[in-house]
C-alpha positions in Angstrom: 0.0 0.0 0.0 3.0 2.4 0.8 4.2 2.2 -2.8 0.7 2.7 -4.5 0.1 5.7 -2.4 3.7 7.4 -2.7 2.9 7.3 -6.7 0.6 10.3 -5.5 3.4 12.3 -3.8 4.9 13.9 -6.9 6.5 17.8 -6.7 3.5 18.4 -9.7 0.9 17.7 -7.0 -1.2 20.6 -6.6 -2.6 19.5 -3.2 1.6 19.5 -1.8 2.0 22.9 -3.4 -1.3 24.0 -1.2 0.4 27.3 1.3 -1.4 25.4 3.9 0.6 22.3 4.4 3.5 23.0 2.3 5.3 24.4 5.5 4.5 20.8 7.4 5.8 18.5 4.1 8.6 20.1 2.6 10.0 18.4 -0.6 12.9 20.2 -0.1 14.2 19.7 3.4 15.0 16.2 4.7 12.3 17.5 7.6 9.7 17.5 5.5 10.3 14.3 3.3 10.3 12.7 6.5 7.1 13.9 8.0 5.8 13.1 4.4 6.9 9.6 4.6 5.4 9.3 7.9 2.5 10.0 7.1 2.0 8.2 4.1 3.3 5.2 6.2 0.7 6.1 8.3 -2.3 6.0 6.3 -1.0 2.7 4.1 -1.0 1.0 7.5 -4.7 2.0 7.9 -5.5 0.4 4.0 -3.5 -2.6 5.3 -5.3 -3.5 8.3 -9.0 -2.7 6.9 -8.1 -5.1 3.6 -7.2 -7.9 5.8 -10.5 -7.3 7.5 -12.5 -7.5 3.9 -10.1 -10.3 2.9 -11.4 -12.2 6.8 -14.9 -11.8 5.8 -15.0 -12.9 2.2 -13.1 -16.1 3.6 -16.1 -16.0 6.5 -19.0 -15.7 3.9 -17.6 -18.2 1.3 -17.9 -20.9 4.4 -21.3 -20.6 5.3 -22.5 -22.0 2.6 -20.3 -25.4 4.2 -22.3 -25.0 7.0 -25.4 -26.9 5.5 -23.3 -30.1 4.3 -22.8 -30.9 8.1 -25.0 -33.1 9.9 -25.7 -34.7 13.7 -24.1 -38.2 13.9 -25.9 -40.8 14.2 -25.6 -43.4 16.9 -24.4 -47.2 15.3 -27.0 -49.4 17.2 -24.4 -51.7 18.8 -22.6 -48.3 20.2 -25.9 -46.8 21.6 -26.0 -46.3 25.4 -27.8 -49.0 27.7 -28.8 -47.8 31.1 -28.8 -50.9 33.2 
């Protein structure tokens, strides 16, 4: 996720050359590269962990379906109990 989302993170990015934030993430000092990649690091953490979650409940949905082939036992006549 940290490589898909650093693709963004280009010096022809309008939203890096907003006056706002361009103080905090600095393409030119090794500051604000680092607080860059920080963040980014930050938020493809976040994608991480939320896509293992979808990937958890697809593998959860695709069983159910198993749930139906499964049936009670039954007791063999020679093994059933005998209360004496």
């Amino acid at each position: 996720m940290h490589s898909a989302l650093v693709e963004h993170v280009t010096p022809f990015n309008p939203a890096l050359r907003d006056p706002a934030i361009s103080h905090i993430w600095d393409m030119a000092t090794v500051a604000g590269r680092a607080a860059l990649n920080a963040e980014v690091t930050r938020q493809a953490t976040i994608v991480a962990y939320s896509n293992d979650f979808r990937l958890m409940m697809i593998i959860a949905l695709a069983s159910v379906p198993f749930i139906f082939l499964l049936r009670r036992a039954q007791p063999k006549a020679e093994q059933a109990a005998v209360l004496e």
